[in-house]
N, C-alpha and C positions, 0 to 999 in steps of 0.2 A: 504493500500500500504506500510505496513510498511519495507517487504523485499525491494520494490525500492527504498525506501530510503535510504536501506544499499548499497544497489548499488551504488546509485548516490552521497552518502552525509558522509557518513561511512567511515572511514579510517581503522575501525580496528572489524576484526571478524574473527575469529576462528574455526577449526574443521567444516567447511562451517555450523556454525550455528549461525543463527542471531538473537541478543536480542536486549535489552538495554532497552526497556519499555518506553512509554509515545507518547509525541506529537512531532512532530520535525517540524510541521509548525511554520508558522514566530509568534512571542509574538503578542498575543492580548493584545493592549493598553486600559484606561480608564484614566477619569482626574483623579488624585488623592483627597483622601477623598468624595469620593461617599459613603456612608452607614456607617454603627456603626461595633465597634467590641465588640462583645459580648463574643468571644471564645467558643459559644454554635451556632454555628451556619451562625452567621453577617459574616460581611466582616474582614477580618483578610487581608486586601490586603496593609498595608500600609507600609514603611519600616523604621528601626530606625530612632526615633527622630521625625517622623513627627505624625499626627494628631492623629493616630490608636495609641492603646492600646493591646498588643499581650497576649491571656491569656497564661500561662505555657504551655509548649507542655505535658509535664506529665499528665496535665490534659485533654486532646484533645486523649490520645493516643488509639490506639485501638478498636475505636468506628467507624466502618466500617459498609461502603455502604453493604457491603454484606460478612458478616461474614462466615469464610470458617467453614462447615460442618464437625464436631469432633476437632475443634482446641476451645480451652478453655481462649485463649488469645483476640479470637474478639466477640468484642461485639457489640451488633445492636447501628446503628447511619447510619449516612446520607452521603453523599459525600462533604457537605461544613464540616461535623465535620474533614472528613480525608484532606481535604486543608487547613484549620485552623490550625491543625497537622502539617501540610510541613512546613507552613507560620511561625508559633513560633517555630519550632526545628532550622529552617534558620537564623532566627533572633538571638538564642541562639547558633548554637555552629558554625556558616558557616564564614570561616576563615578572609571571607571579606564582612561579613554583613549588613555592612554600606555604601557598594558603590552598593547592590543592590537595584534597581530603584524603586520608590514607583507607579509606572504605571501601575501593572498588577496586576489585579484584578480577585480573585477566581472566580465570577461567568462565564470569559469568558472561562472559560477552561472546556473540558467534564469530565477530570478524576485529580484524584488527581497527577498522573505523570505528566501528559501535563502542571498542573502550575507550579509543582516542577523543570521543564525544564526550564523555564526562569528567575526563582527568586538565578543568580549568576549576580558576575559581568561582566561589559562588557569593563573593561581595555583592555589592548594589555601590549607586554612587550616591550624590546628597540628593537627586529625583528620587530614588527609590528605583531608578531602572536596575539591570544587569551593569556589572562592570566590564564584564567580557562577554560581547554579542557577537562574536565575529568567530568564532571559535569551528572549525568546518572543515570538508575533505573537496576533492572533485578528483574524477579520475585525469592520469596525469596526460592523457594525451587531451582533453576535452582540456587543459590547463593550457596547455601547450599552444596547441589551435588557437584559445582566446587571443594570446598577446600576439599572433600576425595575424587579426581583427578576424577571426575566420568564426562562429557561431552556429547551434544549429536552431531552427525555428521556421518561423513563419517572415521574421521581418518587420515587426510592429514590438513597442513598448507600450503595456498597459499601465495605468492604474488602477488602483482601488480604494474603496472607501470599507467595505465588506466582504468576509470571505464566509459568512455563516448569512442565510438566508435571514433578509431580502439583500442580495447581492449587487454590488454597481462597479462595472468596469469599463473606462474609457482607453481608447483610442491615444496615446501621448506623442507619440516618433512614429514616422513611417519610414523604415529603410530604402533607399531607393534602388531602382531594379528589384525589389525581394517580391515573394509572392502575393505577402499583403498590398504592395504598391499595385501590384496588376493585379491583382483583383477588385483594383480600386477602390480601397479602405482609405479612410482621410484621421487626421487628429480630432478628437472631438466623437468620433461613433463610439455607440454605446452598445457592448455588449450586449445578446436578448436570449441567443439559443446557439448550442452545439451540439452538432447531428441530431437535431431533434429532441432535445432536452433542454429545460427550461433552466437556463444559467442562473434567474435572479431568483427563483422559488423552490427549486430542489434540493432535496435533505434525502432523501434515502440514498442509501449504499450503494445502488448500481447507478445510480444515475450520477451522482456523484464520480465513480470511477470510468463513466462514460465523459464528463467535463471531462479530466484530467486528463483522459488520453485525447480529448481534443484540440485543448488548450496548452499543454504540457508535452509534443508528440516527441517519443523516441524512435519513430521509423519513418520511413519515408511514403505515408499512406495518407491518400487524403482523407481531409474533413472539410465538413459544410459549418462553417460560424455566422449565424444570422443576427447583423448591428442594425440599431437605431441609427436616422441622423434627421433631425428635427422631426421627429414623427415617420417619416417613412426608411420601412425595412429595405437591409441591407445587407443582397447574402454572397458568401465571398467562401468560393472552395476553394481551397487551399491541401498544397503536398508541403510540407515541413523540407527543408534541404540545408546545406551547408552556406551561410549567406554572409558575406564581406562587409561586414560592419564600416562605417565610416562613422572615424573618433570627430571630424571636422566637416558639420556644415553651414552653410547659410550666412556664408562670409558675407559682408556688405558693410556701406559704407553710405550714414545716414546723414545728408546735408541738414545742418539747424541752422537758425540764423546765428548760432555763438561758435559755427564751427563744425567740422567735421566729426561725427563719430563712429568711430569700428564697432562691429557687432560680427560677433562669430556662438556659435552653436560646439560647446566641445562636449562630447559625450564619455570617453575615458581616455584613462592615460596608457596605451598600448604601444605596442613598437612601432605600429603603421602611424600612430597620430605625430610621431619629430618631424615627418617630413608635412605634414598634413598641415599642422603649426607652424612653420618656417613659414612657408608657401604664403598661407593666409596673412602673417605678419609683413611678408616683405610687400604685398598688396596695400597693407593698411601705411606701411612706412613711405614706399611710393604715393599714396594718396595725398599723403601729409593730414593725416589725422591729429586730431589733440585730445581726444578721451576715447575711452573701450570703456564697449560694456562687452563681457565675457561671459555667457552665459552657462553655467556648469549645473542646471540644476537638478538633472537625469545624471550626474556626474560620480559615479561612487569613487574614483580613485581610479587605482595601478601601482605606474612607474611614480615611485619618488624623483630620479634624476630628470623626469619628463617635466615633474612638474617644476624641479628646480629652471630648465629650461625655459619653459613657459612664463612666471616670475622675470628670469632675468630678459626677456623679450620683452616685456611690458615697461620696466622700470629702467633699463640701459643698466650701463657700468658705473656713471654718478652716485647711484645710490646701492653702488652691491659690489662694487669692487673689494677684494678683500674679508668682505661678511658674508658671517652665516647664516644660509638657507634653511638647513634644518641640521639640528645634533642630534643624534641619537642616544638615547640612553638603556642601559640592558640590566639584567639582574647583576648580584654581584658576582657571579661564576665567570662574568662573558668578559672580554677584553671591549675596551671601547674603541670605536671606531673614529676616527678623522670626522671633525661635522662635515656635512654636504653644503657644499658650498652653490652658489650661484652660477650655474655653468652658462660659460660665455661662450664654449665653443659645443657642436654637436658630438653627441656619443657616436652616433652609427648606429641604433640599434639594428639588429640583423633581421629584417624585413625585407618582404618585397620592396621592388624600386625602394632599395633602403636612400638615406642620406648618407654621404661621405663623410668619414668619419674627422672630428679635427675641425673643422669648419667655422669660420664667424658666425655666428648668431645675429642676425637683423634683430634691431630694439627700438622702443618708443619714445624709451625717457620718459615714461609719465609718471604724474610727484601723486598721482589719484587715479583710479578705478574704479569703478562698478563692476559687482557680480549679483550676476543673480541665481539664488537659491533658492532649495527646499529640504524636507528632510530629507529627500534621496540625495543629497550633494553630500560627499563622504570622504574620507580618507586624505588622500591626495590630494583633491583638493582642497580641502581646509586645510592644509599643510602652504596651500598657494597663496589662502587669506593669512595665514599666520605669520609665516615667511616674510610677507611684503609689510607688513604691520612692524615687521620684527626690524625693520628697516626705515621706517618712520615713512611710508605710502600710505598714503590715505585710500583704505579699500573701506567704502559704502558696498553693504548687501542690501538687496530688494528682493525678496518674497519672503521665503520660512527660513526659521532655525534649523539649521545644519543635526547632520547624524550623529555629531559627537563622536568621531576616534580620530583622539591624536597618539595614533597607534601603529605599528606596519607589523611586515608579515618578513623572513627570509622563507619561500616556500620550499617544504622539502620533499622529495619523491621518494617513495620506499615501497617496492614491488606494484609497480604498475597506479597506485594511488602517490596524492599529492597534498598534503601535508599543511594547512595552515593554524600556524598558532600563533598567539600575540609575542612576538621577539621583544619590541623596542617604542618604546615611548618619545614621540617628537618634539623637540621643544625650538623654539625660534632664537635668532639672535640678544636679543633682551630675555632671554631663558623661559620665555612662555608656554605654556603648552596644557593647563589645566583649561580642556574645554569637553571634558566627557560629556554632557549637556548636551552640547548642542554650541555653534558660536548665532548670537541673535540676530537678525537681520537689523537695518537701521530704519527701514521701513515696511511693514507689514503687508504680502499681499498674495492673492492664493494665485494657482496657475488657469491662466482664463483657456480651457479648451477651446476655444470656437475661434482661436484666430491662430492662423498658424505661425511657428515659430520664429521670429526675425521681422516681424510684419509691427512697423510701428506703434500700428493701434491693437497690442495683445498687452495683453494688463500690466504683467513685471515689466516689459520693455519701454510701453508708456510712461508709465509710474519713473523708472528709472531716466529717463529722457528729462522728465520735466524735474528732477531732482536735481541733477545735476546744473539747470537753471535756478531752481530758487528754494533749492532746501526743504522744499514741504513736501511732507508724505501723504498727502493730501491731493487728489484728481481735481481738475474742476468739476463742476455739479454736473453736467450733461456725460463727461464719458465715467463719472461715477457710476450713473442712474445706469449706463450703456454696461458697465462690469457688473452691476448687480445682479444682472438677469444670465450672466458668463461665468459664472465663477464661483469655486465653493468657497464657505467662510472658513474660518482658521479652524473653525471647532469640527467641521465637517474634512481636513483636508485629504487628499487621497494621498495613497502610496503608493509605491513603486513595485511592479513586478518582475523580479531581473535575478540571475544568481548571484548566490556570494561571492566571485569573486569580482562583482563587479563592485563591492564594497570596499577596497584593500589598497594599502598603503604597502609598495615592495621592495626592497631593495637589490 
């Protein structure tokens, strides 16, 4: 049942494709120090300081229940050798090692995911939310694929407001070329039916697991999804396929009477978005732009060095030569790293049509920014508001408060799955970085589905246009009246449906 559980328990999936790997029933307990640890095998279930002895993860690694056929990396072993694995990399680099529980013990779990799902902490922060939400598996080639933008789905990013009946899911991103585009779905359709089950009214079991494999497909089999758009139905079959995500759209360049301003659409931070971000910046720089608005709010994250990139194309070398982008900080086992600095030249990451690696960086020099946000904007980039703040840029957000992790991931792969745990905590030039919350926006406003993304007159973009002339978070009275009939209020707003790893901060 794992799709129902994206259903019911999942906040965050993507391109209607559902991953994350493992068990997501409640932890199997044991008393602690039940068996030996041998790190060959024994119980590896203990956690620092208590009875258990963890052998090296180095030496556990790779020695898999069942070693994938032509890969040279696994080697025959058992499924306690791959939970022994979890159990000492956890111990070793997991950012809060020591506040996880010593109760769960390797043998009650069938796979090596399903332990690796409960051996984080179980704090809260000063909300009362979780401290560690991000805590997750995917398989490593489905890992792999994301960061050269490659996905499996339909092509569209929903939202929602509810996943237990009466259900509402909109329409947010349409990929272009994907099969949602040609079947000519728009932003703003609403949800109604899949293959003939009622999306916003169904609760029983089969019907429920006929969603999921609708909305959720793991094969290349079509389905019939029937949307609202203002009233009339909108039915869009669709084959799920492998579809090339684009981190960057909707470049443009909005004439005001105060001046030029850039507007770009970034959706995450992957290896295809360096060269994707250049391109766009060396457009806005030729233009002779004097403000951006950067739109990140479908944005969970990625590459940290991407988004150091991105930062230092915004703000030039004035304000960032010499400082830090982001430091990281690790438990006390780990050696610390160099902080990440402002990259003024391109990495190269190994993408298609990659960039040349070494490269100048086009920049803007701008002393201020707009972004626009909501709670889907995550990781990474709030590492890009943080970053520039940490630097004395004046970065104004417009719409919602952010996902809260200033957090990243080193991901690790061990027999065919891939591995995220919280390594390292972000902290900015001025040492900031307590923003588990959420960072607030400076102006409150929900995402107006009915105008599409980049289009002046779409709520955040408005909103932010006219801010940047006179400070007020305030519309005038006519395209007020015009958003209230667009838009959900803060209390109602939707979320995001996308995988976890589109939530992740990486190194």
């Amino acid at each position: 049942m794992k799709a129902l559980q994206c259903l019911s328990l999942a906040s965050l999936l993507m391109l209607a494709a559902c991953g994350g790997g493992g068990d997501s029933s409640a932890p199997a307990t044991s008393t602690p120090g039940n068996g030996s640890s041998t790190g060959n095998g024994g119980n590896n279930g203990g956690n620092n300081g208590g009875a258990t002895v963890l052998a090296p993860s180095s030496t556990l690694a790779n020695r898999c229940e069942k070693p994938r056929a032509g890969n040279s990396t696994d080697k025959p072993g058992t499924l306690r050798n791959e939970q022994d694995w979890v159990r000492s990399w956890i111990d070793e680099s997991y950012l809060w090692y020591n506040e996880v529980p010593n109760t769960y013990l390797a043998q009650n779990y069938s796979t090596a995911p399903a332990y690796f799902d409960v051996l984080k902490t179980y704090a809260t922060t000063a909300s009362g939310k979780q401290k560690d939400q991000f805590h997750f598996t995917y398989t490593t080639a489905e890992w792999e694929a994301s960061q050269s933008g490659v996905e499996f789905g339909y092509g569209f990013l929903m939202a929602y407001d509810s996943l237990s009946p009466p259900r509402k899911a909109v329409v947010a991103m349409i990929e272009p070329g994907s099969p949602a585009a040609l079947a000519g779905l728009q932003r703003g359709d609403v949800l109604q039916r899949v293959d003939g089950v009622d999306f916003v009214n169904a609760g029983d079991t089969a019907s429920v697991d006929t969603l999921n494999a609708g909305i959720f497909p793991d094969q290349k089999v079509s389905h019939t999804l029937v949307f609202s758009r203002n009233g009339t139905p909108i039915s869009a079959t669709m084959t799920a396929g492998d579809i090339s995500t684009t981190a960057v759209q909707n470049t443009k360049v909005i004439t005001t009477p105060t001046g030029k301003v850039g507007y770009l659409t970034f959706n995450t931070h992957n290896y295809v978005s360096e060269r994707q971000l250049i391109e766009a910046m060396q457009s806005f720089q030729t233009a002779g732009v004097s403000d951006l608005v950067l739109d990140v709010r479908y944005n969970g994250g990625g590459l940290l060095d991407v988004a150091s990139e991105l930062a230092y194309m915004i703000a030039g070398p004035q304000q960032t030569t010499g400082k830090t982008f982001e430091q990281t900080v690790y438990n006390d086992k780990t050696k610390p790293d160099a902080p990440v600095p402002f990259h003024a030249r391109s990495i190269g990451f190994a993408a298609p049509n990659p960039v040349q690696k070494n490269i100048a960086l086009p920049y803007l020099g701008l002393k201020k920014v707009t972004v626009l946000t909501t709670a889907g904007t995550c990781s990474a980039s709030e590492a890009i508001i943080n970053g520039l703040r940490g630097v004395d840029v004046e970065v104004n957000l417009i719409g919602g408060t952010t996902c809260g992790k200033p957090y990243g991931f080193y991901p690790q792969p061990n027999c065919g799955t891939t591995y995220f745990a919280i390594n390292f905590k972000g902290v900015n030039a001025k040492g900031f970085g307590d923003y588990a919350d959420g960072i607030a926006p400076t102006c409150a406003a929900s995402d107006d589905y009915q105008h599409a993304l980049g289009d002046p007159a779409e709520g955040m973009l408005a909103l932010a246009l006219q801010y940047r002339n006179n400070k007020s978070c305030s519309l005038p009275t006519g395209k007020a009246q015009l958003l209230s009939q667009s838009v959900e209020s803060s209390a109602t707003a939707m979320r995001l449906l996308r995988p976890q790893y589109r939530e992740i901060s990486v190194r």
